[in-house]
Rosetta silent file (secondary structure, phi, psi, omega in degrees, C-alpha in Angstrom):
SEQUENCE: XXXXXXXXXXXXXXXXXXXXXXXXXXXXXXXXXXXXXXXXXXXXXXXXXXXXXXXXXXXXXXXXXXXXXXXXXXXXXXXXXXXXXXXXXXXXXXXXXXXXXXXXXXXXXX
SCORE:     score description
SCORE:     0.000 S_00000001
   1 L     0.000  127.676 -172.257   73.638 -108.662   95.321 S_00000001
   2 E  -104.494  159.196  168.043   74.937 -107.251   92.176 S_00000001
   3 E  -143.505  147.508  174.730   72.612 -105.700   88.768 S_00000001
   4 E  -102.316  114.217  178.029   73.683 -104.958   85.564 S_00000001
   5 E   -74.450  -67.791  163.765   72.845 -101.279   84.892 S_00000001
   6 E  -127.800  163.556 -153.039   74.807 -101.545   81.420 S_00000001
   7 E  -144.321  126.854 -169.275   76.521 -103.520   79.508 S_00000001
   8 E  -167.198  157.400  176.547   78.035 -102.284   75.975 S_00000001
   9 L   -87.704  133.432 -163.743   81.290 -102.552   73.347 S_00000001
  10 L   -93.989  -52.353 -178.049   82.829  -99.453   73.913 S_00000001
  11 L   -71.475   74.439  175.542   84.685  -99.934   70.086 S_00000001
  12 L   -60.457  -34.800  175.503   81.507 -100.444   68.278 S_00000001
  13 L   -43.099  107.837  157.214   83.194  -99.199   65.046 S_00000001
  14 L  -104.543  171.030  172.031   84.274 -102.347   62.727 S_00000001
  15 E  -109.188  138.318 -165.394   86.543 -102.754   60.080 S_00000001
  16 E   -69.367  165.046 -145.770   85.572 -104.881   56.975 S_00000001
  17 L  -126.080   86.552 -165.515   87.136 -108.467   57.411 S_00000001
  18 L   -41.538  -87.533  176.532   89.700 -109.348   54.379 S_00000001
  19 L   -21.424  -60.493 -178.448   89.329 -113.254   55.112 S_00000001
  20 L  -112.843   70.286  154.311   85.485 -113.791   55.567 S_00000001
  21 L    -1.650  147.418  178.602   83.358 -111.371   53.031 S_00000001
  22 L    65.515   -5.030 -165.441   80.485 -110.031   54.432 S_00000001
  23 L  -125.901  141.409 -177.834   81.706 -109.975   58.039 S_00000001
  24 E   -94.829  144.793 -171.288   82.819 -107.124   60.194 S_00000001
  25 E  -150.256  138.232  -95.623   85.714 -107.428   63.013 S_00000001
  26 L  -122.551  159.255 -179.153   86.402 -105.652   65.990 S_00000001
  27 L   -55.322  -49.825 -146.128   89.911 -103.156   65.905 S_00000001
  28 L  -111.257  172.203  169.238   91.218 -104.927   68.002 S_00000001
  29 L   -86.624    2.730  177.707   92.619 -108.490   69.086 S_00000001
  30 L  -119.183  169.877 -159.742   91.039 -108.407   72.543 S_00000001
  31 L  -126.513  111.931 -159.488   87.345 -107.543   72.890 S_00000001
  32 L   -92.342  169.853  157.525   87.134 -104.775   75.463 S_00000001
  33 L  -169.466  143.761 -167.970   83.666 -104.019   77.262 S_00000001
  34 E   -85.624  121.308 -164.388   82.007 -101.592   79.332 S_00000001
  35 E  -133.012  147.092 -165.256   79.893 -102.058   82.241 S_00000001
  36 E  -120.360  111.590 -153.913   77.995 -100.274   84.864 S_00000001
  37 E  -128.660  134.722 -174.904   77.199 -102.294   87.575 S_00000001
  38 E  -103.075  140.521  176.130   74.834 -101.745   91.080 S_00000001
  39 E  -144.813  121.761  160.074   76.261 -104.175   94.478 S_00000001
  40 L  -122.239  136.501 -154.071   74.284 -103.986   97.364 S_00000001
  41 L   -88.770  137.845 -170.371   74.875 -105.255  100.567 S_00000001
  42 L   -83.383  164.712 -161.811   73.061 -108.089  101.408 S_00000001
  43 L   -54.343  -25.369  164.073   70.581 -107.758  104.568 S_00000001
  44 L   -79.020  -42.435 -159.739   72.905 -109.534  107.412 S_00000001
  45 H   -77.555  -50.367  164.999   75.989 -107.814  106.494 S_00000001
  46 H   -51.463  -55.188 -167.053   73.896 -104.064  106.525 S_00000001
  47 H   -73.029    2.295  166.961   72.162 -104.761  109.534 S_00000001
  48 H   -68.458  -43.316 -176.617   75.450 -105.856  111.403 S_00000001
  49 L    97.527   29.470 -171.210   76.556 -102.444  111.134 S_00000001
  50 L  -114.602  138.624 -157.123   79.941 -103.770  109.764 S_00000001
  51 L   -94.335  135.710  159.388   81.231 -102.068  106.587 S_00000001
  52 H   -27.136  -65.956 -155.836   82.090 -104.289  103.563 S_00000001
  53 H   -72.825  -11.499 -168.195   85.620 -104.077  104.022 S_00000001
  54 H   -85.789  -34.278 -176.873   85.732 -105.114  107.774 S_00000001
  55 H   -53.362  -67.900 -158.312   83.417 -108.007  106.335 S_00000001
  56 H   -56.238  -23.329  172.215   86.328 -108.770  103.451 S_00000001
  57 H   -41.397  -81.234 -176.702   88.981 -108.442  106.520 S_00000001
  58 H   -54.246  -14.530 -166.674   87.308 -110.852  108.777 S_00000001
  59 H   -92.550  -26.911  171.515   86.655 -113.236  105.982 S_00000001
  60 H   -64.945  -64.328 -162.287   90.325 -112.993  104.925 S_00000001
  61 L   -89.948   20.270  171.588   91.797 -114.037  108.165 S_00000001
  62 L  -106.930  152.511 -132.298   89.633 -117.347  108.833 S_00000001
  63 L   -66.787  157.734  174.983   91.508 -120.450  108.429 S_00000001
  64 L  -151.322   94.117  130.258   90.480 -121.688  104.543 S_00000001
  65 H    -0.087  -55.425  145.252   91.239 -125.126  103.160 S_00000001
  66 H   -84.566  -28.407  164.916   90.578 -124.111   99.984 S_00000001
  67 H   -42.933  -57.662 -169.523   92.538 -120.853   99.778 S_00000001
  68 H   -50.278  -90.336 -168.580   95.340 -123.503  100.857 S_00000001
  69 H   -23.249  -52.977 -178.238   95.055 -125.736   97.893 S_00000001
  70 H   -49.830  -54.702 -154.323   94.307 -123.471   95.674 S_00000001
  71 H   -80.404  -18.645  174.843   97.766 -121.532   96.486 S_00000001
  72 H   -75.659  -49.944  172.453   99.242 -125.239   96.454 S_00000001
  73 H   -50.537  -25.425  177.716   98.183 -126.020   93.021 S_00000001
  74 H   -85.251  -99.795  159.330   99.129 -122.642   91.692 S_00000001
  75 H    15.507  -76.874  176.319  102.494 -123.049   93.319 S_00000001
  76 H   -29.362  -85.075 -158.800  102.751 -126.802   91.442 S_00000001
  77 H   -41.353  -30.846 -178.532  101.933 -125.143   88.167 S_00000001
  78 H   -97.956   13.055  161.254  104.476 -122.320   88.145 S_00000001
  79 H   -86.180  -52.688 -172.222  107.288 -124.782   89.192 S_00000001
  80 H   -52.998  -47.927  169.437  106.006 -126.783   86.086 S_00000001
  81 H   -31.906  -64.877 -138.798  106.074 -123.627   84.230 S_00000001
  82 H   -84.624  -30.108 -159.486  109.770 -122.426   85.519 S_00000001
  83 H   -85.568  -28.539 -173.481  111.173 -126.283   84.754 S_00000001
  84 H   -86.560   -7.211  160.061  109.844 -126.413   81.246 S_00000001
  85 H   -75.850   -8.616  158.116  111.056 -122.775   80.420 S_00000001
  86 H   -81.460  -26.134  154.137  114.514 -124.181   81.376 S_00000001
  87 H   -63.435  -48.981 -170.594  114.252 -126.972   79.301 S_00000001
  88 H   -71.586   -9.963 -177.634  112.945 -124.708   76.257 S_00000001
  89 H   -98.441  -46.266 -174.145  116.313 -121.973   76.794 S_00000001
  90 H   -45.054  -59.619  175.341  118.447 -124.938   76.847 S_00000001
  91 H   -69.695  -17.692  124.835  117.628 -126.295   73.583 S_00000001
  92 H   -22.870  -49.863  168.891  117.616 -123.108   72.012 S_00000001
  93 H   -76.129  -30.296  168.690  121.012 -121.873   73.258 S_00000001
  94 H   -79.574  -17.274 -178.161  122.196 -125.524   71.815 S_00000001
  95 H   -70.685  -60.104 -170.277  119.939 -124.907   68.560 S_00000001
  96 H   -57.583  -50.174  153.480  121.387 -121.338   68.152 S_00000001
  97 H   -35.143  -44.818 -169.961  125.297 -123.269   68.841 S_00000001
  98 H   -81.813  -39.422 -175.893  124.548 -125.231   66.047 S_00000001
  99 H   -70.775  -23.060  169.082  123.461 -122.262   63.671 S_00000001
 100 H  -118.184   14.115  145.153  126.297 -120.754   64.107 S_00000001
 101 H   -93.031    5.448 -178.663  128.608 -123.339   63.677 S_00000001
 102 H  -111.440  -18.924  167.385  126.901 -124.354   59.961 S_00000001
 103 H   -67.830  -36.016  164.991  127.044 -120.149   59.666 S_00000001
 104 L   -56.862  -43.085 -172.580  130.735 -120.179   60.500 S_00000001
 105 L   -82.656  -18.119 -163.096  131.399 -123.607   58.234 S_00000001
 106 L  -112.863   -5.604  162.722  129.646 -122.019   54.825 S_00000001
 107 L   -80.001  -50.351 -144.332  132.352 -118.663   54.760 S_00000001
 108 L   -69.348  154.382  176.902  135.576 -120.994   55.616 S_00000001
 109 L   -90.913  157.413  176.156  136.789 -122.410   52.022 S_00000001
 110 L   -67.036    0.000    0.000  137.290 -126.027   50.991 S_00000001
């Protein structure tokens, strides 16, 4: 069981906001935030006498169906990933061929 003791923007400080008048924006481009949080063990897992981590252990080595997918689908996607960043360097190193043959063609004279 988890609680939120606090919860807070640690860069409270804005800056005024060129684009939209009247409105204040954050330093930065990601929005960090700070939190203090109470986890308590729930009432089977204390009264086993088994520590959290031997719990996260044991739970880790039974057999999981979904862990499995999950790591297949993730798998899928960064093969999808790897083939279309090989596609995107190709045409680029042929874009980049081309730029410098019409860079090469506008020095040589007529």
């Amino acid at each position: 069981q988890a609680k939120t003791l606090e919860c807070r923007l640690p860069l409270e400080q804005r800056i005024p906001s060129i684009f939209l008048p009247r409105k204040q924006v954050s330093y930065s481009d990601h929005e960090a935030v700070t939190a203090r949080l109470r986890v308590d063990r729930k009432d089977e897992i204390a009264s086993s006498g088994d520590s959290v981590l031997n719990f996260a252990r044991q739970r880790s080595l039974q057999p999981s169906t979904e862990r499995k997918q999950c790591v297949e689908s993730a798998v899928v996607l960064i093969n999808n990933a790897l083939a279309a960043t090989r596609t995107d360097q190709i045409l680029y190193i042929v874009m980049l061929l081309i730029f410098i043959l019409i860079l090469g063609a506008s020095f040589t004279e007529h």
